[in-house]
VOGU-3710 file (C-alpha; in Angstrom, 3 decimals, decimal comma):
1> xxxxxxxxxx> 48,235/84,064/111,823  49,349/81,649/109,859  50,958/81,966/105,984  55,093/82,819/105,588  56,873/85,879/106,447  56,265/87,406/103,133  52,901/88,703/103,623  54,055/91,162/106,255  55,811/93,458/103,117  53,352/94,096/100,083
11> xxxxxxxxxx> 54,327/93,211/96,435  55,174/96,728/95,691  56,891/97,197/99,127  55,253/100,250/99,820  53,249/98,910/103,292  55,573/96,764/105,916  54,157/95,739/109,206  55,442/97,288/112,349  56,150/93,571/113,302  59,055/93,767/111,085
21> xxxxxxxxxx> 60,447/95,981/113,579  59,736/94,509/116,996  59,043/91,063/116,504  61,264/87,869/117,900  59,909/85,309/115,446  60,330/87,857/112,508  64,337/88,429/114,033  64,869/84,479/113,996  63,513/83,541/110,950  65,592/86,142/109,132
31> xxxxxxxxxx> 68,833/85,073/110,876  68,435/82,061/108,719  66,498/83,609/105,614  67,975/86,836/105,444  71,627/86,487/107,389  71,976/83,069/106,139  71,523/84,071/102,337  72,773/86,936/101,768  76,352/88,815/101,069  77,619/90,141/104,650
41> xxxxxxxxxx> 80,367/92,830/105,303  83,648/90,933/107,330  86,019/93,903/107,392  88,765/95,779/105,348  91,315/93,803/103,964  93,576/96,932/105,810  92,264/95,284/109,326  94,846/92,037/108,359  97,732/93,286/106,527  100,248/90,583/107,600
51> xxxxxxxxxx> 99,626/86,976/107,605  98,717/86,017/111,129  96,529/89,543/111,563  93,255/88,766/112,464  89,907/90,278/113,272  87,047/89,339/115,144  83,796/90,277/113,701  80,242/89,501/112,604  77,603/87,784/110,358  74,521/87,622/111,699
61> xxxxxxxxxx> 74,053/86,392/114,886  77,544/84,246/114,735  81,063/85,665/115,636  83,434/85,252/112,615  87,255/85,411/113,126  88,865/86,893/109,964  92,436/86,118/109,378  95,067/86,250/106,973  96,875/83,183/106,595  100,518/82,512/106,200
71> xxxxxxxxxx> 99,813/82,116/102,190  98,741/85,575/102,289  95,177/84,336/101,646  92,795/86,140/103,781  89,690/83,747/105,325  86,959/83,684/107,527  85,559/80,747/110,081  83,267/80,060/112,607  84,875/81,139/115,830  83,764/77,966/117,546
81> xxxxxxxxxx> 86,072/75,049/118,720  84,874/71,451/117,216  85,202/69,957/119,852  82,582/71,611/122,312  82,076/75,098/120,573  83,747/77,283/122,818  84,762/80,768/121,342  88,933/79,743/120,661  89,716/83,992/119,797  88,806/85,903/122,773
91> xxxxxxxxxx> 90,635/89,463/121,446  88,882/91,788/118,855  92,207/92,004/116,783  95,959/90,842/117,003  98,359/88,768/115,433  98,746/84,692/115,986  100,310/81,312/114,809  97,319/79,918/116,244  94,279/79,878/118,425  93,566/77,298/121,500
101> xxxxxxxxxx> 90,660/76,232/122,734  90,781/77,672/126,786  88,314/74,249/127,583  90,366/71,435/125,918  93,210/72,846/124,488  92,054/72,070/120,845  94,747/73,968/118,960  93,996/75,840/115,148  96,403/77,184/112,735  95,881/80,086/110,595
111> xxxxxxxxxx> 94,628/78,299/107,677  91,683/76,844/110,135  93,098/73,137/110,472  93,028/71,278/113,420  96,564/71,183/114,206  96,915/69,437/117,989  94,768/67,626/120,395  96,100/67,104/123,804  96,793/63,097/124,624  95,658/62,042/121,142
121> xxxxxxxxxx> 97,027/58,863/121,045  96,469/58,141/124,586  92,471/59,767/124,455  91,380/58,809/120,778  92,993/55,172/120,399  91,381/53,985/117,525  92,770/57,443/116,171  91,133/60,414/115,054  90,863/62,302/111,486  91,910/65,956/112,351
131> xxxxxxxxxx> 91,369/66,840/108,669  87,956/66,927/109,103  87,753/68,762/112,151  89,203/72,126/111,082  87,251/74,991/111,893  84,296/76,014/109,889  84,578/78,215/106,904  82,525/80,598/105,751  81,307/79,321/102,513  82,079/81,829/99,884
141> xxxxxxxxxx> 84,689/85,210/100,469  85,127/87,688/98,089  86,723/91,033/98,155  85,914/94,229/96,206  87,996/97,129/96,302  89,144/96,390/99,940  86,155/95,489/101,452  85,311/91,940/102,420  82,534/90,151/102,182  81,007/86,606/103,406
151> xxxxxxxxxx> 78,048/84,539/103,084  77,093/81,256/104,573  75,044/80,147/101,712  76,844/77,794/99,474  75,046/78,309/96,394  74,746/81,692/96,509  75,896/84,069/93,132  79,245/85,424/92,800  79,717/89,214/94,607  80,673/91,149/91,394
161> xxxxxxxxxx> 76,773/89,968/90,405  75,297/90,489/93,966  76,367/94,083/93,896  75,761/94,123/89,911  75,158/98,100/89,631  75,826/99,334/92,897  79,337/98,528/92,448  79,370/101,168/89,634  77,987/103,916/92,613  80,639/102,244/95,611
171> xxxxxxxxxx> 83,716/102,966/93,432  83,220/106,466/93,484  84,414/106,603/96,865  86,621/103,670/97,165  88,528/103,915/93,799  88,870/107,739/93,973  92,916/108,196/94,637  95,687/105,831/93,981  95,500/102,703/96,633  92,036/102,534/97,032
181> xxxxxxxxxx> 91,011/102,646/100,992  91,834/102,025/104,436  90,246/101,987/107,535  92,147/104,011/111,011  89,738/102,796/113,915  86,577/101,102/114,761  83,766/102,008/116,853  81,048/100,012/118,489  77,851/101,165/120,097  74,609/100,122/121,073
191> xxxxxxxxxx> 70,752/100,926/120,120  67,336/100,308/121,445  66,115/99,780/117,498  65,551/97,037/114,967  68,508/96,474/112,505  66,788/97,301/109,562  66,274/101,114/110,703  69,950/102,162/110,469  69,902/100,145/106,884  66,881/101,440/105,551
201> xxxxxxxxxx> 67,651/104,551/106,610  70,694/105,171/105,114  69,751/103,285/101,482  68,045/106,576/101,165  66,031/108,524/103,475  66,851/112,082/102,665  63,415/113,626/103,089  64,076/113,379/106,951  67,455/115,375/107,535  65,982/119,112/107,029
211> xxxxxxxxxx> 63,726/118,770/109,824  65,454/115,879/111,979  69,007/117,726/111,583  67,391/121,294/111,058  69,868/122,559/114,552  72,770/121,630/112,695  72,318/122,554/109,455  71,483/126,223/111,258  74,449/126,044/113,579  76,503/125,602/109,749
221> xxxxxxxxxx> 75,497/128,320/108,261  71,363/127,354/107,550  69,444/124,868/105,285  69,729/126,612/102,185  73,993/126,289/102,021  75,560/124,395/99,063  76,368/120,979/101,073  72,845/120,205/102,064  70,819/121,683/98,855  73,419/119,469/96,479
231> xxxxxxxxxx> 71,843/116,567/98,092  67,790/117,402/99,046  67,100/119,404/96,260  70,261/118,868/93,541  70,648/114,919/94,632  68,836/111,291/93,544  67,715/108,446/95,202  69,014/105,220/93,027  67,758/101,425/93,801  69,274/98,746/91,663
241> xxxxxxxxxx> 68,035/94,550/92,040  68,972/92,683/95,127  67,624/95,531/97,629  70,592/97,567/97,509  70,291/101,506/97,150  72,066/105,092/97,207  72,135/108,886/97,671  74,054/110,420/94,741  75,110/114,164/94,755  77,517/116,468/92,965
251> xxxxxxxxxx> 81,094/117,161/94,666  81,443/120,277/93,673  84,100/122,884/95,108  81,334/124,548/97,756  79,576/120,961/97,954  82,603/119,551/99,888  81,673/119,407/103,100  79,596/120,681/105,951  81,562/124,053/107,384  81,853/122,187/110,882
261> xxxxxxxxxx> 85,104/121,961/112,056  88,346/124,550/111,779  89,386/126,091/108,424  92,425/124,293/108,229  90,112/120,819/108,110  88,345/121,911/105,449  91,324/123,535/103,316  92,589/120,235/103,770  89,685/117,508/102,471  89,581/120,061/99,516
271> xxxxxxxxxx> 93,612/119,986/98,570  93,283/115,967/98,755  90,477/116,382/96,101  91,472/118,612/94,127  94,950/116,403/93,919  93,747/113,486/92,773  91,222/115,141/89,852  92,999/114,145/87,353  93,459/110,343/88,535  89,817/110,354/88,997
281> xxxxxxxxxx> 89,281/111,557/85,739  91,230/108,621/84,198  90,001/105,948/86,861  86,474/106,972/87,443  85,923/108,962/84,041  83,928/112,211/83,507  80,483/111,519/85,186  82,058/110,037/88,471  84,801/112,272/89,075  82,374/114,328/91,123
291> xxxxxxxxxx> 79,471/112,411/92,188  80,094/111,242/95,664  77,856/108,791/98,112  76,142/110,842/101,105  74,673/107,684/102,249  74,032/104,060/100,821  73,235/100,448/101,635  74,417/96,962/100,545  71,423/94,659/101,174  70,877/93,852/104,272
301> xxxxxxxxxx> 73,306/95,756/106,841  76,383/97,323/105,292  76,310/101,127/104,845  78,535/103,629/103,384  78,213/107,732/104,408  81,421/108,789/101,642  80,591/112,284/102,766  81,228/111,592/106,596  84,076/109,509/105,735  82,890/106,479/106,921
311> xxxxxxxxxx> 81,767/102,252/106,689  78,708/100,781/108,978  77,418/97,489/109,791  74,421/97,607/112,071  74,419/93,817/113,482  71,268/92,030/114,891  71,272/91,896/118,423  68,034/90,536/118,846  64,217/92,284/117,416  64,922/95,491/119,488
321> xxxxxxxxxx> 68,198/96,115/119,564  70,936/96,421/117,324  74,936/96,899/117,708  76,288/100,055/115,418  80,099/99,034/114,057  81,174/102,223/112,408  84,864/102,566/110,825  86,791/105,783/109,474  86,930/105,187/106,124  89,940/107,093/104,342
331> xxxxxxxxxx> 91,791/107,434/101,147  95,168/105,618/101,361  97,160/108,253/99,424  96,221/110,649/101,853  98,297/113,037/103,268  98,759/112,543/106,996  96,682/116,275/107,392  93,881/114,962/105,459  93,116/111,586/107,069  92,883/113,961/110,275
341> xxxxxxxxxx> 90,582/115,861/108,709  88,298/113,517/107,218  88,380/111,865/111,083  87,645/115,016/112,697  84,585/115,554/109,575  82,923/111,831/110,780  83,613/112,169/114,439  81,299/115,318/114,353  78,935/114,312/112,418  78,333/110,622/112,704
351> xxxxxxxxxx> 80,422/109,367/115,331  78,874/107,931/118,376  79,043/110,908/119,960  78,169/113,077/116,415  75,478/115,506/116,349  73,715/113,593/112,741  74,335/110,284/114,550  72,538/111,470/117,975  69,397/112,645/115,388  68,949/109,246/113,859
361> xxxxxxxxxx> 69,732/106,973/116,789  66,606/108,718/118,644  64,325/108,507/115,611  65,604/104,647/115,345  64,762/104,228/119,014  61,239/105,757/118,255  59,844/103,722/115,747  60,750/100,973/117,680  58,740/101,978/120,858  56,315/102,868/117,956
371> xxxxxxxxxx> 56,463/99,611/117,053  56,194/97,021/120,011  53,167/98,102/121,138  49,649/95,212/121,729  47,521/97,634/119,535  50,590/99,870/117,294  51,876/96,517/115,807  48,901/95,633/114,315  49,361/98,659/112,150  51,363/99,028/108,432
381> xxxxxxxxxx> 54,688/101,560/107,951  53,933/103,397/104,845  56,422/103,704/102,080  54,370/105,451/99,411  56,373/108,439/98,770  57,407/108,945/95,327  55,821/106,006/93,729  55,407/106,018/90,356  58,164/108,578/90,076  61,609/106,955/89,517
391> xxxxxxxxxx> 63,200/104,976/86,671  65,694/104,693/84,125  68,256/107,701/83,732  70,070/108,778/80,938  73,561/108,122/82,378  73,214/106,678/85,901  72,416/103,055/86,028  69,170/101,405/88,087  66,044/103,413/88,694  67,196/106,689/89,556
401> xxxxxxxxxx> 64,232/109,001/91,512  64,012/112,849/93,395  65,625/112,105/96,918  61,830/112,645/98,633  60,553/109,823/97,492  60,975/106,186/98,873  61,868/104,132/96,177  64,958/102,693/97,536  63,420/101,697/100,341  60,756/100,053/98,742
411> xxxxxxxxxx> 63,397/97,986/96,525  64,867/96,712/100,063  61,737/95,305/101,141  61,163/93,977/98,112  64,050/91,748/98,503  63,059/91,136/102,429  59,913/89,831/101,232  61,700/87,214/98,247  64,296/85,626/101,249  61,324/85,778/103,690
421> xxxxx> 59,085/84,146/101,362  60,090/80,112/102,441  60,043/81,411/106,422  56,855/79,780/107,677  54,838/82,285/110,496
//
């Protein structure tokens, strides 16, 4: 076969080959075309509050140590010592005045400058420039609303335009109550599945839950209650430009949440909204004081569930497997009973262990044995459902569509196929 990588996704990204899905030379070309070019989730600025706090996390393939300098400036670099590219932070979190190389003792300060090399004079005796050894920095940072985003690409467009509408859709869950957000925990798993399925999935497939989750919307009370109709039948599917997409749905007073969990969980999610109405009222205004996100995706790997309470990234591991890192996302202002509550609301239902989460991680796992196969790969995945259907709404922004229909989806691969377009097969 020969061409690029843009003839695996059709114009109207409606047919993608299963290659997409299970292929190695797909994965590696869209480290670089897709990872290397693209806006990527770092963490939440409440993951470095002091300077010194860092994090250690993920773009792409490459681990990224996030950090918050003693400016107050929060940045990202390579974790990778100059000298011979050994990892210098080891821990997933902490505090530090500075990391050391455990090979050569190449020492780093918080603002990524090379700060000490062992026997300099005596070792390097024509001398040597430390300025322009430093560690390497992520290109471009930007931060919206608490959550913090990278990209390697240098020319890249600013976030605020990157995001363009769907930042109008995020800040109805992470401008919502006075503070904005923070995060209380991290969790990390693994999946036999391609990283696109957790990120397609979650830009917008609603037409799966009533049959893949059918046990527990009967164990809550049946299909037909308020908190699933609100979104399959009362709900919309919205794609905006750059691939991104969203589930939209009212919050009303029944709509809250699920019914799992005790009374007193529940009685408390709805005090903390019904608390901050009016502030959403005057933050959010009218329209977006009750619409809240069930599930959306910020091309290519970020996810938000704002009914489950909670943040994704599903990293590339390699063409079949994938890591899941899934925070607790909560309202700062909070009371201590409702962050509990919204915990308890995620840990049941998309947690690693969470009955939604178990659903989708086996259907992920199935379209990639669905997908590796000498004679299955040579076949298409169809995303033809609902086309023709969606487009501009009176008063939500991008092209707004019934949640059985595949619109969003169809946006994302649109914008697979543009970055994939200068990988060579």
């Amino acid at each position: 076969m020969s061409g690029n990588f843009s003839s695996l996704v059709n114009e109207e990204g409606s047919r993608v080959s299963r290659r997409l899905f299970a292929d190695e030379a797909v994965f590696e070309a869209e480290l670089e075309q897709v990872f290397g070019k693209s806006w990527l989730f770092l963490g939440h600025e409440s993951q470095v509050p002091r300077p010194g706090d860092f994090f250690r996390t993920r773009m792409g393939d490459e681990s990224i140590i996030l950090i918050r300098g003693n400016d107050g400036e929060v940045r990202a670099f390579l974790n990778s010592c100059r000298h011979r590219g050994l990892p210098i932070c080891r821990q997933d979190k902490g505090n530090a005045k500075a990391f050391v190389c455990p090979y050569h003792a190449w020492t780093y300060a918080s603002d990524g400058s090379l700060r000490g090399v062992p026997r300099q004079s005596q070792s390097y005796p024509d001398g040597l420039d430390k300025s322009k050894l430093g560690l390497v920095p992520v290109a471009h940072m930007a931060n919206h609303r608490g959550l913090i985003f990278g990209s390697f690409d240098p020319d890249i467009i600013p976030l605020e335009d990157y995001l363009g509408d769907m930042a109008w859709y995020l800040d109805c869950h992470l401008a919502r109550a006075p503070g904005g957000t923070e995060v209380l925990g991290l969790q990390r798993w693994e999946i036999d599945c391609n990283w696109k399925m957790p990120a397609e999935n979650q830009i917008g497939d609603v037409c799966h839950g009533p049959f893949s989750h059918v046990s527990l919307f009967e164990a809550a009370g049946g299909i037909d209650q308020p908190a699933v109709t609100s979104v399959v039948d009362n709900g919309v599917n919205v794609a905006v430009p750059n691939g991104h997409g969203c589930v939209v749905a009212g919050m009303n007073e029944p709509e809250r949440e699920l019914g799992l969990g005790d009374p007193s969980a529940s009685e408390a999610i709805s005090g903390h909204f019904d608390k901050y109405k009016a502030y959403r009222v005057e933050h959010l205004g009218a329209l977006r004081e009750h619409l809240d996100l069930p599930t959306a995706t910020v091309f290519p790997n970020f996810s938000i569930l704002g009914r489950n309470s909670t943040i994704r990234v599903a990293h590339p591991i390699s063409a079949t497997r994938t890591e899941m890192w899934s925070w607790i996302l909560v309202d700062k202002a909070a009371d201590p009973e409702a962050k509990e509550a919204f915990r308890k609301q995620y840990q049941v239902t998309f947690g690693p262990g969470g009955m939604l989460e178990s659903d989708d991680g086996e259907n992920w796992s199935g379209v990639m044995y669905g997908a590796r196969g000498s004679q299955s790969r040579k076949q298409d995945y169809v995303y033809e459902m609902g086309m023709g259907s969606d487009g501009p709404h009176a008063e939500l922004p991008g092209s707004v569509g019934h949640t059985f229909s595949e619109h969003t989806q169809r946006g994302y691969y649109r914008r697979w196929r543009e970055l994939m377009s200068e990988a060579v097969i």
